[in-house]
Backbone as a chain_set.jsonl record, in Angstrom:
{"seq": "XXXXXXXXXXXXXXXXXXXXXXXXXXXXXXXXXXXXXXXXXXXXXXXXXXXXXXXXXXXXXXXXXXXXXXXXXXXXXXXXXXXXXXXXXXXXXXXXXXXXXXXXXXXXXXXXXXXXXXXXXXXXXXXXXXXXXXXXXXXXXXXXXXXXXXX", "coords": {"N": [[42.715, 66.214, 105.453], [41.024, 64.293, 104.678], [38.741, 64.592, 105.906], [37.577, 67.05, 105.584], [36.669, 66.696, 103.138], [35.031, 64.903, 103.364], [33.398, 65.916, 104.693], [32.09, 68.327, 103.219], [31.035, 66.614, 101.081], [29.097, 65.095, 102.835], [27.777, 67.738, 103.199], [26.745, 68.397, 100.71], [25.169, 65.824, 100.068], [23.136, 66.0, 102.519], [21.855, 68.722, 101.519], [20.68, 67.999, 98.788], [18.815, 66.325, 99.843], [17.406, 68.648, 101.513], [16.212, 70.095, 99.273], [14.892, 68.018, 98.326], [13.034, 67.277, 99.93], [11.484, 69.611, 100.476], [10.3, 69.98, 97.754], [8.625, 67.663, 97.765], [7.038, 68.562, 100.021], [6.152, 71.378, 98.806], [4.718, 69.891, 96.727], [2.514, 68.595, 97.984], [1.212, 70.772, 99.12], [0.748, 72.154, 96.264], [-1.13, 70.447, 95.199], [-3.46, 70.526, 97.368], [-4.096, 73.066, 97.025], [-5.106, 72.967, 94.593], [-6.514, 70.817, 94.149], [-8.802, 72.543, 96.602], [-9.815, 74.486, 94.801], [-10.645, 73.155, 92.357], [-9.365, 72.126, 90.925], [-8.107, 69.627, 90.391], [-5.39, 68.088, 89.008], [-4.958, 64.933, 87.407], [-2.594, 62.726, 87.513], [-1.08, 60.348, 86.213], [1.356, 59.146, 85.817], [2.333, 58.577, 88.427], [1.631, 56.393, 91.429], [-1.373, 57.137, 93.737], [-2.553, 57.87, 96.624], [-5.605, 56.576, 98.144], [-6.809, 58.596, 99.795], [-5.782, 60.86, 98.382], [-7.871, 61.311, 96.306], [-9.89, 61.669, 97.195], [-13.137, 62.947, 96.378], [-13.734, 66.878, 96.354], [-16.206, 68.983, 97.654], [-16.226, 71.759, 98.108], [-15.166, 74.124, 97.17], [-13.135, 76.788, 97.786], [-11.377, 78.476, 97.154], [-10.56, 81.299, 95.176], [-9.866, 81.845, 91.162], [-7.78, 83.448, 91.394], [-6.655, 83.654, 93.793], [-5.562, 81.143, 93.995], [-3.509, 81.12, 91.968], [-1.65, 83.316, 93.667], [-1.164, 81.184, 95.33], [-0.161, 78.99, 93.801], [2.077, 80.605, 92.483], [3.496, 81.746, 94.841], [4.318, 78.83, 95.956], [6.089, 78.108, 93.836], [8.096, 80.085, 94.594], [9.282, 79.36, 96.395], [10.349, 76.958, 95.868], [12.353, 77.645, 94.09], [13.805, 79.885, 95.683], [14.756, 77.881, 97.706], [16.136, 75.934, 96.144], [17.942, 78.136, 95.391], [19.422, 78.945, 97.757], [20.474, 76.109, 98.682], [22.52, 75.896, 96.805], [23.954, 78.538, 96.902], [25.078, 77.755, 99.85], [26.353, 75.698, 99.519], [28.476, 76.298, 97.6], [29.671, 78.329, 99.201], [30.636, 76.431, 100.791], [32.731, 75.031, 99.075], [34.699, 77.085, 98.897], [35.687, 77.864, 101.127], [37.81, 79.321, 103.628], [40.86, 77.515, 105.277], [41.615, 78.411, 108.136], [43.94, 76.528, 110.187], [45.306, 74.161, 108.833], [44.068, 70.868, 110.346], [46.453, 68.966, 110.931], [48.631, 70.727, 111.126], [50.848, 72.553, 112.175], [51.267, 75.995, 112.765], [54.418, 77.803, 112.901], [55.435, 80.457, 112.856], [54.315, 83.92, 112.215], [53.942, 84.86, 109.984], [53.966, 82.048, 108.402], [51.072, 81.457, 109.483], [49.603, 84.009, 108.612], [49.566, 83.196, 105.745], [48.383, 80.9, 105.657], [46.015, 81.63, 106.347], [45.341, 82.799, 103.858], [45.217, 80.438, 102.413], [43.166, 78.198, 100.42], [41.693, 75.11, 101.283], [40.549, 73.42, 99.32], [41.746, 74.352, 96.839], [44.769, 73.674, 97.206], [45.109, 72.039, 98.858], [43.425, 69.346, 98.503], [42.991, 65.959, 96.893], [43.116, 64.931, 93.207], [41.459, 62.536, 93.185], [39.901, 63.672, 95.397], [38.961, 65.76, 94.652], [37.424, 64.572, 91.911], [35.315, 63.083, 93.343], [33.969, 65.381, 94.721], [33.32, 66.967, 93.142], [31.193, 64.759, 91.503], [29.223, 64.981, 93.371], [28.874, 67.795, 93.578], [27.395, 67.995, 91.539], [25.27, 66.538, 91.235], [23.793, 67.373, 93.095], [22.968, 70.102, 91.416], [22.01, 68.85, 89.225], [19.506, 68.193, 90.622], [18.414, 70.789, 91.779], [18.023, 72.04, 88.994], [16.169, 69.919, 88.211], [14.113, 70.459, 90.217], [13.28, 73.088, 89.769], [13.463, 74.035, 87.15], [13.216, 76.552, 85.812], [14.858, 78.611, 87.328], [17.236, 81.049, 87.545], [21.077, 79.787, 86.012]], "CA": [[42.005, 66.525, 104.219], [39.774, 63.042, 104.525], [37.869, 65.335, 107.037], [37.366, 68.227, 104.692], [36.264, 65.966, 101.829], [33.843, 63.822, 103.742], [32.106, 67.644, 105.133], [31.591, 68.487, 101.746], [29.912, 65.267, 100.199], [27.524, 65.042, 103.741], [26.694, 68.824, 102.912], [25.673, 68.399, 99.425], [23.928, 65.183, 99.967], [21.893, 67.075, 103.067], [21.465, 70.037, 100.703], [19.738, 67.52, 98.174], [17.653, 65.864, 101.082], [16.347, 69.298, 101.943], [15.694, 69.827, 98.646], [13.619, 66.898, 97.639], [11.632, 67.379, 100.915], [10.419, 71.112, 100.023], [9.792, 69.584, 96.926], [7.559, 67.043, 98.364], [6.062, 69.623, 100.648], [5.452, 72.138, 97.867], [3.665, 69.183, 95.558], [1.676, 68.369, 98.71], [0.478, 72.11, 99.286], [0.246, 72.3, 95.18], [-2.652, 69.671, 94.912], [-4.522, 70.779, 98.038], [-4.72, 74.404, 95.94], [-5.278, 72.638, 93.735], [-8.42, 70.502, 94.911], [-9.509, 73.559, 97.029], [-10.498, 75.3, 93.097], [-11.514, 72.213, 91.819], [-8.781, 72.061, 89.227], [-7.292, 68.855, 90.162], [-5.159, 67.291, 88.132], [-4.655, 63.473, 87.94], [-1.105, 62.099, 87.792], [-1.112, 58.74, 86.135], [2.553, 58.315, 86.187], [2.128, 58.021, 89.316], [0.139, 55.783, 92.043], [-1.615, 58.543, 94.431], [-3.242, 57.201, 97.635], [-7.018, 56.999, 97.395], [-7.332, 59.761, 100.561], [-6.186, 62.137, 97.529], [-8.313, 61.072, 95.147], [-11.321, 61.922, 97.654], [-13.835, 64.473, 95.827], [-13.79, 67.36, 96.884], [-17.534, 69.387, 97.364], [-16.388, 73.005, 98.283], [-14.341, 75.001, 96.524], [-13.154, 77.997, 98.265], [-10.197, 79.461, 96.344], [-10.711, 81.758, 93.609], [-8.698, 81.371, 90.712], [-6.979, 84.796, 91.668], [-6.653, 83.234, 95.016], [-4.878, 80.222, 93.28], [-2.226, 81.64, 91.07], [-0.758, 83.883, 94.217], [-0.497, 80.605, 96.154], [0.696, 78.769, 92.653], [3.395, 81.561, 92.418], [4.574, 81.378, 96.275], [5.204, 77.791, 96.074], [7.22, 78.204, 92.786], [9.262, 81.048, 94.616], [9.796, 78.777, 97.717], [11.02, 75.754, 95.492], [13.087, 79.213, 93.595], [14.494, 80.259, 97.025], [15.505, 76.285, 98.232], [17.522, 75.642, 94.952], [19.157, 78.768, 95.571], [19.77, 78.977, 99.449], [21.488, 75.199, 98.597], [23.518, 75.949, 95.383], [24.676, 79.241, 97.994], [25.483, 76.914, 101.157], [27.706, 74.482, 98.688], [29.513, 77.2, 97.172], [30.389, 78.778, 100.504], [31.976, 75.403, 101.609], [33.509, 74.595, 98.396], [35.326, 78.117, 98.841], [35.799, 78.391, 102.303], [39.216, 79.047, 103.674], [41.087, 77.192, 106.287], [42.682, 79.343, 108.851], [44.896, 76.078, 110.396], [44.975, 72.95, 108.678], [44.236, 69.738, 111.285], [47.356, 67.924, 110.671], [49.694, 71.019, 110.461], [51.135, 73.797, 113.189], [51.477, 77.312, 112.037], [55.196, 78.305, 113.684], [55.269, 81.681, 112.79], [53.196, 84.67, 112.01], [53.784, 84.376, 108.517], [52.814, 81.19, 108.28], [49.586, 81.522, 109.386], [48.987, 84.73, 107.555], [49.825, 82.646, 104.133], [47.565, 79.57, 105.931], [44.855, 82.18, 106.229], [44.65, 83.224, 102.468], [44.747, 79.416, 101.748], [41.875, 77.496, 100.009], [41.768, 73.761, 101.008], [40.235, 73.079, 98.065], [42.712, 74.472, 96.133], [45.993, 73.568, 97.556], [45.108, 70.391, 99.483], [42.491, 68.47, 97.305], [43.658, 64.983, 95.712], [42.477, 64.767, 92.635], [40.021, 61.6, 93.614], [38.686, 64.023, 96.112], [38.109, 66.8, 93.913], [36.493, 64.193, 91.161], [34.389, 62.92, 93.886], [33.32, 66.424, 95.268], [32.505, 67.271, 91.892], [30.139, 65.003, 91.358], [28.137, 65.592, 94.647], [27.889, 69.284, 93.668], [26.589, 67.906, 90.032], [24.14, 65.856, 91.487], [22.921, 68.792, 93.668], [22.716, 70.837, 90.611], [20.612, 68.413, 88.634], [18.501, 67.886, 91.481], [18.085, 71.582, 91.614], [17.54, 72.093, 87.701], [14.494, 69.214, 87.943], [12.454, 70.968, 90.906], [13.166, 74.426, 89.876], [14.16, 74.57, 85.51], [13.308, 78.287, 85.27], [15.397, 79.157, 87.701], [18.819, 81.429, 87.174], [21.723, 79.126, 86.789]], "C": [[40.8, 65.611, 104.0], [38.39, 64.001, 105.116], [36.659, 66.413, 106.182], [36.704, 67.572, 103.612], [34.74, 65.217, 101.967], [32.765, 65.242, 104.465], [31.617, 67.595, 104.386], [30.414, 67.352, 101.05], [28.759, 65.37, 101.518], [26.981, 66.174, 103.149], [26.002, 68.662, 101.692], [25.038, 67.025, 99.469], [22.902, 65.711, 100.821], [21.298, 68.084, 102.572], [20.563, 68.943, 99.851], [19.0, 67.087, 98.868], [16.706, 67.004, 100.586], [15.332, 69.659, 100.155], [14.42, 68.908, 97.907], [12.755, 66.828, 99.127], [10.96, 68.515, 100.907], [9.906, 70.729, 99.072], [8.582, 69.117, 96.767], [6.433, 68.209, 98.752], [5.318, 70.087, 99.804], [4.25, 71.437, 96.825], [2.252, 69.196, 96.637], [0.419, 69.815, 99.257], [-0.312, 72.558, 97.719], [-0.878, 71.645, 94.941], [-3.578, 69.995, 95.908], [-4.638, 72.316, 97.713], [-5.517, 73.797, 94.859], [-6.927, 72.033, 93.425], [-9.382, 71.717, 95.889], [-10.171, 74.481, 96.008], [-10.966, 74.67, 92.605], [-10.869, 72.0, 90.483], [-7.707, 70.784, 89.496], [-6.707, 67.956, 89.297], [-4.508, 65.599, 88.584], [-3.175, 62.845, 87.399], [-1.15, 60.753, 87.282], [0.226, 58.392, 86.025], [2.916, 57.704, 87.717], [1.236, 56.813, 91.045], [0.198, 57.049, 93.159], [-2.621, 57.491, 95.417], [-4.578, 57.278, 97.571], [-7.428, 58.031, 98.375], [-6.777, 60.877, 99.278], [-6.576, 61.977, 97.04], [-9.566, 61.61, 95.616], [-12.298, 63.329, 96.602], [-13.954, 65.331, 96.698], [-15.218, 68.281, 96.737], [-16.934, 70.803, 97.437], [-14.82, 73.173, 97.978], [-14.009, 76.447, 97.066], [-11.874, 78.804, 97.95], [-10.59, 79.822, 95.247], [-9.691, 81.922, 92.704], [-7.428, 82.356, 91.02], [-6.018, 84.081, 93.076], [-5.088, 81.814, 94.704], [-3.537, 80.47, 92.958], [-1.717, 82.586, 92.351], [-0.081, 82.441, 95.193], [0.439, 79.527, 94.95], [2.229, 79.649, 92.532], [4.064, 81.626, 94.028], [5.04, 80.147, 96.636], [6.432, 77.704, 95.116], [8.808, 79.183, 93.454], [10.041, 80.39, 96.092], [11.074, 77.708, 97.195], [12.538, 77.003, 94.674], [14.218, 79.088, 94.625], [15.337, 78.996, 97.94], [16.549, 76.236, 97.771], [18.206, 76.733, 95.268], [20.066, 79.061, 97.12], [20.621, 77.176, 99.248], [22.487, 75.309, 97.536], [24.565, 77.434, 96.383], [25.823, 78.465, 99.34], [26.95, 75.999, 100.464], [28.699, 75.481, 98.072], [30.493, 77.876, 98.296], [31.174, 77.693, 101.316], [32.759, 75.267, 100.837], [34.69, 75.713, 98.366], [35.928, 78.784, 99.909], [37.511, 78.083, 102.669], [39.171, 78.549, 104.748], [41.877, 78.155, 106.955], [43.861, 78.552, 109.322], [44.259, 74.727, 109.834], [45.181, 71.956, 110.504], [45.918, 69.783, 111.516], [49.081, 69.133, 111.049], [49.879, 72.459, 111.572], [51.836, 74.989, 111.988], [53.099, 77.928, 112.898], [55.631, 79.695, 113.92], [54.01, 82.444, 112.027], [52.679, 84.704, 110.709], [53.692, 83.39, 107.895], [51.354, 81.446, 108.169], [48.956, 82.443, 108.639], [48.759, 83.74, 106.549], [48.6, 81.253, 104.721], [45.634, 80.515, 105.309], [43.893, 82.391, 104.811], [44.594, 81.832, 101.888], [43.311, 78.666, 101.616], [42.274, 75.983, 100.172], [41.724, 73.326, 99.808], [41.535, 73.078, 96.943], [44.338, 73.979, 96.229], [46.45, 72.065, 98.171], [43.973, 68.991, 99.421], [43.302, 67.396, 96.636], [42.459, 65.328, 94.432], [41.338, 63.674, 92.459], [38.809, 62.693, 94.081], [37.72, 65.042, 95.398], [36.808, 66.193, 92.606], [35.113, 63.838, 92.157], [33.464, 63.983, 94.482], [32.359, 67.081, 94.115], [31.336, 66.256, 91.509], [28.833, 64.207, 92.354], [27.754, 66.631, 94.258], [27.095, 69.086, 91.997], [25.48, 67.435, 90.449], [22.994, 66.933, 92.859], [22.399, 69.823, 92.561], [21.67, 70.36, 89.654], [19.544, 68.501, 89.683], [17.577, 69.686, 91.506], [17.49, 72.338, 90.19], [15.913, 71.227, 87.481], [13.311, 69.914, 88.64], [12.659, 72.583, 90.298], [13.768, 74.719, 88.182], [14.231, 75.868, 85.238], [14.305, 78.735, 85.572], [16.924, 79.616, 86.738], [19.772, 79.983, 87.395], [23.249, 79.513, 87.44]], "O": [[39.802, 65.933, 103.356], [37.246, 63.958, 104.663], [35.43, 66.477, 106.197], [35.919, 68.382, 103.118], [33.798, 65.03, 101.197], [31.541, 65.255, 104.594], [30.584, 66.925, 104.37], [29.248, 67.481, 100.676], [27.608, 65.703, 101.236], [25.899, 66.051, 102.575], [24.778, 68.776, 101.62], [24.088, 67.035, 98.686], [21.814, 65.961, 100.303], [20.231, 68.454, 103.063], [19.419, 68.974, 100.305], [17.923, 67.568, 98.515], [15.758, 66.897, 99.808], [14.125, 69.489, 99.98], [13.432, 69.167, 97.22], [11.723, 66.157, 99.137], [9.802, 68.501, 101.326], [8.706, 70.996, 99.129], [7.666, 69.586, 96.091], [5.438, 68.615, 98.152], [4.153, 69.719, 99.658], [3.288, 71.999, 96.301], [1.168, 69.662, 96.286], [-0.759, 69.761, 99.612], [-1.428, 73.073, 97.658], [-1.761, 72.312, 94.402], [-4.732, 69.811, 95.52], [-5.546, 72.819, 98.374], [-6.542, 74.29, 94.387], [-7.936, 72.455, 92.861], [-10.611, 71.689, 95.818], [-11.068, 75.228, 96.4], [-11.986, 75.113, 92.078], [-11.382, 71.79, 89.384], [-6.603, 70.816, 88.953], [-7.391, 67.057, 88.808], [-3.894, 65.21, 89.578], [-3.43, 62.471, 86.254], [-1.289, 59.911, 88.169], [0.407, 57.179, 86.137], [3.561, 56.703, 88.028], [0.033, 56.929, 91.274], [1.177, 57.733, 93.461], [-3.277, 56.545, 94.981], [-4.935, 58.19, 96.826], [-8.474, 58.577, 98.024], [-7.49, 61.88, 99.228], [-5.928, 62.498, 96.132], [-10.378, 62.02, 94.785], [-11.875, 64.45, 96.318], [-14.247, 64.971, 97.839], [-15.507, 68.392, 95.545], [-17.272, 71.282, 96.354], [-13.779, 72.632, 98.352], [-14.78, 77.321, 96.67], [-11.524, 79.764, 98.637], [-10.95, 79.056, 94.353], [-8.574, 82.144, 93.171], [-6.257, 82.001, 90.88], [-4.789, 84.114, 93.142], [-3.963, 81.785, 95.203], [-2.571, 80.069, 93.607], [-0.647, 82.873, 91.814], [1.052, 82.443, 95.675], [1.622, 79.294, 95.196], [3.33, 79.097, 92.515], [5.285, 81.517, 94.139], [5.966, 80.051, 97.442], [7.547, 77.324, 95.473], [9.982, 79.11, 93.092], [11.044, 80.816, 96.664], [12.196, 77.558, 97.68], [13.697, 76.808, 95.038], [15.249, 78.426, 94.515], [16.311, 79.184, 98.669], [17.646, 76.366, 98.313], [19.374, 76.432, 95.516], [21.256, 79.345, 97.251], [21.637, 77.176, 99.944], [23.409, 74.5, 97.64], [25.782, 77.29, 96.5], [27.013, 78.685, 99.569], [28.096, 75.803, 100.869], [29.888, 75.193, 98.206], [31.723, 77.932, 98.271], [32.031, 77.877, 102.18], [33.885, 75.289, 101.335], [35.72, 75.329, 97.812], [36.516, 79.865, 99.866], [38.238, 77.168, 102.281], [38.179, 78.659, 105.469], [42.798, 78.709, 106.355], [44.934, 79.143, 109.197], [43.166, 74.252, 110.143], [45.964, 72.18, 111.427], [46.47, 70.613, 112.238], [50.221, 68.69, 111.185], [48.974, 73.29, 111.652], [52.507, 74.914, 110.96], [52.742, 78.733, 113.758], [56.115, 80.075, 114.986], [53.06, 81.917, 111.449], [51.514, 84.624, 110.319], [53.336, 83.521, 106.724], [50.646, 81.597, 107.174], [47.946, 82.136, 108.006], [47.585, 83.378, 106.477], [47.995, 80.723, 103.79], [44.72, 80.264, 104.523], [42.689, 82.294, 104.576], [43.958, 81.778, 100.835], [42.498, 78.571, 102.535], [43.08, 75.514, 99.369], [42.706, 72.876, 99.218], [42.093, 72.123, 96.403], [45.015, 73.97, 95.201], [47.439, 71.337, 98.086], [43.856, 68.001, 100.143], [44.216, 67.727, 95.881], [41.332, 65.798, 94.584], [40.397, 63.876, 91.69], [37.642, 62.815, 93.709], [36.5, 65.208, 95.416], [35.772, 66.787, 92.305], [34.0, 64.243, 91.821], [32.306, 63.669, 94.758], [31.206, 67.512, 94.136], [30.333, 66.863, 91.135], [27.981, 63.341, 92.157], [26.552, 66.881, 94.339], [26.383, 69.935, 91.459], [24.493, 67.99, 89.965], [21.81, 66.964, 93.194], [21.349, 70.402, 92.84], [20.713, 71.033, 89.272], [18.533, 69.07, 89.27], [16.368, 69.786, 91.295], [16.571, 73.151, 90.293], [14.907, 71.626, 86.895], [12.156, 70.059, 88.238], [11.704, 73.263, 90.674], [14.538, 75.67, 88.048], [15.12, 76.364, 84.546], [14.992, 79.294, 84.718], [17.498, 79.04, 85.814], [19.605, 79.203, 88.332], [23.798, 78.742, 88.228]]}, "num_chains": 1, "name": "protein.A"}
């Protein structure tokens, strides 16, 4: 069950990884739309390297041009949060066909193994507090880059 417990927490911290690196990405594609229109905005909460700060002379996105690539990063950061809030649900729900630790001796065993949920049946309660909040901290993480979204 240590096995099963310690899957889970790597996946949802790799699920937040990928997360906060589309994130990144998407900011990094959002300001060079952004400077390509000439509508950059300046960030003072944060420090910004002075290669973005460069002026930019030519402008070659129109604002039309803008708002479709504005709206395909939004539906990328959209499509992340939900392709990881998917991935974590499908482990947290996934059945075991044979536990590690445990031989199936007959047929009916394993049937009855089959319809079992780790989660459900062979979860301490540590593990389940601790699994819980990995998939919370995936869920905020997903609520900050993506608030509109469905939850």
């Amino acid at each position: 069950t240590e096995e099963w417990t310690q899957l889970l927490k790597n996946a949802a911290t790799t699920l937040r990884r990928l997360v906060r690196r589309v994130k990144k990405a998407a900011d990094v594609m959002q300001h060079a739309t952004d400077a390509s229109t000439g509508t950059v905005v300046t960030n003072t909460e944060t420090e910004e390297s002075s290669a973005s700060n460069l002026p930019v002379t030519d402008y070659f996105l129109s604002a039309e041009d803008h708002a479709k690539v504005s709206h395909k990063l939004k539906q990328l950061l959209s499509s992340t949060c939900q392709y990881t809030q998917e991935r974590c649900a499908q482990l947290l729900s996934s059945k075991s066909i044979i536990w590690p630790d445990e031989k199936c001796p007959t047929i009916i065993d394993k049937e009855r193994d089959r319809d079992s949920h780790w989660l459900a049946e062979k979860a301490t309660l540590t593990q389940l507090s601790e699994l819980y909040q990995h998939v919370e901290l995936l869920s905020r993480e997903c609520e900050a880059v993506c608030p509109e979204a469905p939850a």
